[in-house]
N, C-alpha and C positions, 0 to 999 in steps of 0.2 A: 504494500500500500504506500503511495507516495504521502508525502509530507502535507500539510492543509497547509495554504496559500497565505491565509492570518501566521503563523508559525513562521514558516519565511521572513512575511515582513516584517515582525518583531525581532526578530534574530538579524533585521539588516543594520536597525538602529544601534545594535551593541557592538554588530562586526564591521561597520563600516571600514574603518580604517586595515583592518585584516583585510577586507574584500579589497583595498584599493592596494595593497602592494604585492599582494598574490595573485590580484585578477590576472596579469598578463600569462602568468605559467599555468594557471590554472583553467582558463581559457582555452590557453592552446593545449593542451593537456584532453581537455575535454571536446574539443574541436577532432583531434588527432580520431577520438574514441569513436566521434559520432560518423565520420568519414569510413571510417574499420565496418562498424554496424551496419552501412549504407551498400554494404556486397552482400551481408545475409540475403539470403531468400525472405520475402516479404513474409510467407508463413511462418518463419521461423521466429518470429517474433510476436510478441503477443498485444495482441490490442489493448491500443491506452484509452480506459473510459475517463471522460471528463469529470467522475463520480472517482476517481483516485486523486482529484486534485480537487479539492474544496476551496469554490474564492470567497472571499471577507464576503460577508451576512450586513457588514454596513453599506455595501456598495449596491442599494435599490435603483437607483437612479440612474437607468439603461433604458434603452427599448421607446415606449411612449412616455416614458415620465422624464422628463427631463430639467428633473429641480439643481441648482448648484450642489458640487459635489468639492471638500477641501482638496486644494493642491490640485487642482486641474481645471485650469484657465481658460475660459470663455465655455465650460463645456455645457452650462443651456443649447448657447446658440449652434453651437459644434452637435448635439444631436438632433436639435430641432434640421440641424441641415442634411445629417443622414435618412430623414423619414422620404422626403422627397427622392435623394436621391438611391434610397436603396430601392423602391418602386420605380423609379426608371429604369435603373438596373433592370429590372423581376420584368420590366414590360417588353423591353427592347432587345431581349437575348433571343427569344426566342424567334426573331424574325433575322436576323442578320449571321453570315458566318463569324464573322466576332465582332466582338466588342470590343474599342477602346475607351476608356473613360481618361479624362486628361483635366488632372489638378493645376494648381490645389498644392497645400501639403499633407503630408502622409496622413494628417487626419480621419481626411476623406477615405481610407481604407476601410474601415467600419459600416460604414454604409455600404460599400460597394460589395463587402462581404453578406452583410445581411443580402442584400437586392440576389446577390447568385444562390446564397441557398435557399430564399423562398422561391426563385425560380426550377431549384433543384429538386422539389420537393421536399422541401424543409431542412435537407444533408446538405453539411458544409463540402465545396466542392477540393481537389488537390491545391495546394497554394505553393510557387517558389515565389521565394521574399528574395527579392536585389537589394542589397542595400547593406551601408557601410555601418549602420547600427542594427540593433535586437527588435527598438520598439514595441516590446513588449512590458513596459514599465508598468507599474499600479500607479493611483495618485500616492500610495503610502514610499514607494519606493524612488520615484521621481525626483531626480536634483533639481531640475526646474519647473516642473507645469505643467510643461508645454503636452499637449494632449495629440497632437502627432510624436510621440515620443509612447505613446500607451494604445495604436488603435488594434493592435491583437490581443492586450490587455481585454479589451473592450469586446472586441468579439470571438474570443473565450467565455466570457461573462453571459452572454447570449447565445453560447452554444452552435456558433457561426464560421467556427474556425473547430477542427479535429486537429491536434498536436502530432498525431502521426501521418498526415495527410500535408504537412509542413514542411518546407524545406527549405535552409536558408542561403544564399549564395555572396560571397566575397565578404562575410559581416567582419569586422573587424573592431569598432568600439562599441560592447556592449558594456553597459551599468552595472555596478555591483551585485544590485538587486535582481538584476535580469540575467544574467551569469548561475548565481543559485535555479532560478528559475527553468530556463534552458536544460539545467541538469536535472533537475526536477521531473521535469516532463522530457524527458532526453528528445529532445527536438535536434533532427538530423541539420547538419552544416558543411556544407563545404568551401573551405579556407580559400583564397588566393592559392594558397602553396597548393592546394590541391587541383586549380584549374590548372595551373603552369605546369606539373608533375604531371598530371594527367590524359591533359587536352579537355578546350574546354567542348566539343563536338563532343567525345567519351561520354564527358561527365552530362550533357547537356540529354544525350542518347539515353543512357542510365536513367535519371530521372521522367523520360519521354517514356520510356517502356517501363518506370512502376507504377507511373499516374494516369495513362493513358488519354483518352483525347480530348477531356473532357477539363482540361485544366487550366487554371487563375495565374498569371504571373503580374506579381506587383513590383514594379521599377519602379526607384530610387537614384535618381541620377547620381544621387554620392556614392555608389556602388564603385562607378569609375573612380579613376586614380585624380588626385584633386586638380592635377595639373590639366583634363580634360573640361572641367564641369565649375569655370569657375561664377556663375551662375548657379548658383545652390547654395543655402542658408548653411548647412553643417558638413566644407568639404571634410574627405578623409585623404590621407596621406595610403601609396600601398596598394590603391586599388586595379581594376578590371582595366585591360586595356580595351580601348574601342573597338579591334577585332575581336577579343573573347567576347566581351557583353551583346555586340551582335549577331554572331556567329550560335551563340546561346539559344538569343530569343526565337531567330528563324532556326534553330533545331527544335526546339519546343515548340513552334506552332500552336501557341494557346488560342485557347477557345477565349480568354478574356484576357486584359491587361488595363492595368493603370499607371500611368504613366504621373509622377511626382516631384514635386522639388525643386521643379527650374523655376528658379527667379528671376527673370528678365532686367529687375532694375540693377542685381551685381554684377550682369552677364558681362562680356565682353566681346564685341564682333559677331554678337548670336553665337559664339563658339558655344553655350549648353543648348540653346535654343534650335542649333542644328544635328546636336546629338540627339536629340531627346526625339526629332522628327526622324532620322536616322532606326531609332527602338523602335517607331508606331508604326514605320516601315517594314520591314523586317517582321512584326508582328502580323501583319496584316498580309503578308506576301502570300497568294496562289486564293486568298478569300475573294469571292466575288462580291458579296455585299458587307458590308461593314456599318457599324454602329458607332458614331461617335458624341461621346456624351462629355461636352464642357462642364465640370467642377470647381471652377477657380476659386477656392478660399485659402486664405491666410489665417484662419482663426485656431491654429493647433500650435501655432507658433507667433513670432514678436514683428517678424519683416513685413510688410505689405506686399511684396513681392510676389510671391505664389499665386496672388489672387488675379494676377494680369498674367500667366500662363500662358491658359489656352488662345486665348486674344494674341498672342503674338507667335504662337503656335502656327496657329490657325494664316498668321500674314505672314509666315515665311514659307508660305506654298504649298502645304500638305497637303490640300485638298486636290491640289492640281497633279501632286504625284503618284495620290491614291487612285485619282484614275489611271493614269499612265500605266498601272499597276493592273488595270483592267479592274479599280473595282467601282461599285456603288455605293456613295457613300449617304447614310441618314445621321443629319447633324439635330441635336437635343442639347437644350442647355439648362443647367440648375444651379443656379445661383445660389451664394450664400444668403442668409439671414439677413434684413436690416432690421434697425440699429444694431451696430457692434456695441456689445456692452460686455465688456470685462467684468469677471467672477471672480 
């Protein structure tokens, strides 16, 4: 039986300082192990019920209720935003060969998970996570707030996300508290060292044939190495080079993608701006009709930036490549919340 989730966070406040100069061996330590696991035969391992991981009894305030919750910043408006857009999701899947949704920051990941499992029949669907952090923070666990920092936190708590249906790609700075966590629910990772060792095709193939075709890829432009994506609110140093990361997504061929993180007003030359069209590309390759659903919010973090996205997404030609691409594309858009009102 795994550990209850309350127990964690109480043990992060006494071991903070433990978790901060062990994290990096213990990470990679643990990263090594998850990677090892990731060749068993999927039988050979035993299904993780979200009834072995009990989350906090204070954390009501998910789903339709959406009262302030401490330590996680703006999050009324941050769920009032996923009710929308997790119904678009639910509505626009079922007519298009994929979906792309284009934030926003990571926030919006919580909505877009709810939207595919009620469109799944209520089962969460396979997920690889891009992205240079865990995000999987609690408010209790959180160094800052910031509520794209917790949206698997989140939909975990609604039963929207399956921990072995999970898999993460290039993470590199995970929180103390999410590190515990991660072990916890031994959620599968594979490292940088492991794309570069491996090949990221291999690795990309591997994950294609245990989730089969039916699967969520959420991108994180900080996934890339920070020197490509300097348009993004939390580079990372170490990461994906721009052939692995796309070389990835057209091996994966997801059924959905959202695409995150690029901030237009850090950017430089559109240099994330034309990565990030680059991924939806790539994503979208050999789909005839396509689903694309604008997200633009900034309200899971502090920059304004995420929330002019798609809008500049959108002006640096994607639409006009999506067809070259041969496809059809249906544009939706779901706006955040007004008034912004910090919690």
């Amino acid at each position: 039986m795994l550990a209850n989730a309350d127990a964690v966070d109480e043990t992060i406040g006494l071991g903070f300082l433990v978790f901060m100069k062990v994290q990096s061996l213990f990470y990679s330590l643990f990263a090594a192990s998850a990677a090892a696991k990731m060749s068993q035969p999927l039988a050979d391992q035993r299904p993780l019920q979200l009834s072995d991981h009990a989350l906090p009894k204070d954390m009501v305030s998910v789903g339709e209720h959406c009262a302030p919750i401490k330590n996680a910043i703006n999050y009324p408006a941050i769920c009032e935003h996923w009710k929308p857009l997790s119904s678009k999701v639910a509505e626009v899947m079922p007519h298009v060969d994929m979906l792309a949704v284009v934030g926003g920051d990571h926030s919006i990941e919580t909505g877009v998970l709810r939207g595919l499992a009620k469109e799944n029949g209520g089962k969460p669907v396979p997920v690889v996570y891009f992205d240079g952090h865990a995000d999987i923070n609690s408010p209790k666990t959180s160094p800052s707030g910031n509520v794209h920092g917790m949206p698997l936190w989140f939909a975990l708590k609604e039963n929207n996300i399956d921990p072995k249906l999970l898999t993460y790609v290039a993470m590199r700075h995970p929180d103390p508290g999410e590190v515990a966590l991660l072990h916890k629910l031994k959620i599968l990772v594979y490292s940088v060292a492991d794309v570069r060792k491996r090949g990221a095709k291999t690795i990309a193939d591997e994950m294609k044939a245990r989730f089969g075709e039916n699967l969520h890829v959420s991108f994180d432009v900080d996934v890339f190495d920070e020197s490509l994506v300097p348009g993004t609110g939390t580079p990372e140093p170490k990461g994906l080079t721009r052939a692995e990361g796309l070389e990835m997504v057209e091996v994966l061929a997801p059924k959905s993608l959202s695409l995150v993180e690029v901030d237009p007003e850090r950017d430089m030359d559109n240099k994330t701006i034309r990565l990030g069209n680059e991924v939806l590309l790539r994503a979208a390759k050999g789909h005839k009709t396509v689903g694309l659903i604008s997200a633009g919010s900034h309200l899971g973090q502090t920059h304004p930036g995420p929330e002019k996205a798609p809008e500049a997404i959108l002006k640096s030609g994607l639409l006009d490549q999506l067809k070259r691409q041969g496809a059809t594309v249906a544009q939706h858009v779901v706006p955040p919340p007004r008034p912004l009102v910090v919690h």
